[in-house]
C-alpha positions as CSV (number, residue, x, y, z in Angstrom):
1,X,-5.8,34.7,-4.4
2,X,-8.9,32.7,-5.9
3,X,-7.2,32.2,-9.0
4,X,-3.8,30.5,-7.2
5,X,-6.1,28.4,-5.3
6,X,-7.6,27.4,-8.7
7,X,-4.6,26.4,-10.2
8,X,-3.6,24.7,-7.6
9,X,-6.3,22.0,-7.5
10,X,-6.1,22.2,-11.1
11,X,-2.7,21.0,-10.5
12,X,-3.3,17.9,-7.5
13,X,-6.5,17.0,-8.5
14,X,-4.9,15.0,-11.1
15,X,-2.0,13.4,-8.6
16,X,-4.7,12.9,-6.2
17,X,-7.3,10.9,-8.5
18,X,-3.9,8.9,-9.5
19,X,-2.8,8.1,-6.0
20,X,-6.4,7.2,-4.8
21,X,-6.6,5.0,-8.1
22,X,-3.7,3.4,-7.1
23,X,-4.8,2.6,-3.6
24,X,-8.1,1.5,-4.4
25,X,-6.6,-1.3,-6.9
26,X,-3.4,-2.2,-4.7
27,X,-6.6,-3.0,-2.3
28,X,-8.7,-5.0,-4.4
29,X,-5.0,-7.0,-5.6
30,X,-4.3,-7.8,-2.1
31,X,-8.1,-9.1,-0.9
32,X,-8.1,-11.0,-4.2
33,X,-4.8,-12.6,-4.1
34,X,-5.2,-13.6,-0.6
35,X,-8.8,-14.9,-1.2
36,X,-7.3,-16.9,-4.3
37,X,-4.4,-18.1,-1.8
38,X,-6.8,-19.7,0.3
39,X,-8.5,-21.5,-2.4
40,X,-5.5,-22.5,-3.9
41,X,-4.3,-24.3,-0.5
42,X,-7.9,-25.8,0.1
43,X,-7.4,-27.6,-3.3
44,X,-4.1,-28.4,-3.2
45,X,-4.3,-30.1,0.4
46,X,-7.1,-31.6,-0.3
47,X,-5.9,-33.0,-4.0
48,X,-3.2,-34.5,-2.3
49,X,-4.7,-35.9,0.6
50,X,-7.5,-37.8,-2.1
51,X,-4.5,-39.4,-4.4
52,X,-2.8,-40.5,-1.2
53,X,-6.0,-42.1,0.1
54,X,-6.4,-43.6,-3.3
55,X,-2.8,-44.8,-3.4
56,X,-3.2,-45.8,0.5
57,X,-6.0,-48.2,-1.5
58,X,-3.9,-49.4,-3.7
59,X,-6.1,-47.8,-6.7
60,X,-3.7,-46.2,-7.6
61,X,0.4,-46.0,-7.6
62,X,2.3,-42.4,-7.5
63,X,6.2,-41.9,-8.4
64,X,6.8,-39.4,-6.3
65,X,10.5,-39.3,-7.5
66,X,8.6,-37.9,-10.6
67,X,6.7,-35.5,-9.3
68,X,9.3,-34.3,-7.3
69,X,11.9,-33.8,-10.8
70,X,9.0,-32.3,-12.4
71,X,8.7,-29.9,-9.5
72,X,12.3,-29.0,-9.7
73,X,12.2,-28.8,-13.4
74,X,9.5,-26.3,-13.2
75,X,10.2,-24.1,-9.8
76,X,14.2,-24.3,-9.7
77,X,14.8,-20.8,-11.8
78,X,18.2,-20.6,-10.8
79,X,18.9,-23.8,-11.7
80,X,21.2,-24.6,-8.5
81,X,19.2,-28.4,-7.8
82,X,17.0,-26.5,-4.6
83,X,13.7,-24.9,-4.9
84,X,14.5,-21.7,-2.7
85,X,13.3,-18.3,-1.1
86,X,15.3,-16.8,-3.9
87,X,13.5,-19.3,-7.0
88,X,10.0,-17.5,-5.4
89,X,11.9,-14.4,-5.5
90,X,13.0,-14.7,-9.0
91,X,9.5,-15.6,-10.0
92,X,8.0,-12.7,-8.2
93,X,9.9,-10.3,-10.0
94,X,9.1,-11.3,-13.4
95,X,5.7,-11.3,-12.6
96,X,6.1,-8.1,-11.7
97,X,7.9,-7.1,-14.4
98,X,4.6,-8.3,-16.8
99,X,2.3,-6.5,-14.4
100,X,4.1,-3.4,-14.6
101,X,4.6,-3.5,-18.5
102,X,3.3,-0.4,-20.1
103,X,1.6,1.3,-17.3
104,X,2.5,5.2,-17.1
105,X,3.5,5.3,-13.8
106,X,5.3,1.6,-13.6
C-alpha cells in the first residue's frame, strides 16, 4: 500500500510543480502587463496632450494626415485600409506564437 502511494506522488509531484509553475508566472504576466498598460496610457495621453499644447502655441505644427498613414502602415496587418479588432487579433497571436516558441509544454 505504502509503496503505490509512493509512486504515486512520485508520479504528480512533477505535474503539480509544473501546473503551480505555470500559475505562478501566468500571475506575474497578468499584474505586469496590466501595470505596464497603465504606464503606457499615462504617457501616451499625456505625449499627446503636450505636442497638442505645443501646436495649440504655434511652436510647433503636426501632419496629422502623416501620423495617421504611418499608423496604418504600421497597425493594418491585414492590409484591408482599417485598423481593426481583427489587426489586434492578428498581432496577438504572433506574439503568442514567439512567446510560446520552444517551451515543452507550449
Amino acid at each position: 500500500e505504502q509503496l503505490r502511494h509512493d509512486d504515486l506522488v512520485t508520479r504528480l509531484l512533477p505535474a503539480g510543480t509544473q501546473m503551480s509553475f505555470g500559475a505562478m508566472s501566468g500571475w506575474a504576466a497578468g499584474y505586469a502587463l496590466r501595470q505596464g498598460g497603465k504606464v503606457a496610457g499615462v504617457l501616451l495621453g499625456g505625449g499627446f496632450m503636450f505636442v497638442q499644447s505645443l501646436a495649440y502655441l504655434g511652436y510647433l505644427e503636426v501632419d496629422w494626415r502623416k501620423l495617421e498613414r504611418d499608423y496604418n502602415k504600421i497597425l493594418d496587418r491585414d492590409s484591408d485600409g482599417q485598423v481593426t479588432a481583427k489587426d489586434f487579433q492578428m498581432m496577438l497571436d504572433s506574439t503568442t506564437e514567439v512567446l510560446k516558441f520552444n517551451l515543452p509544454a507550449g
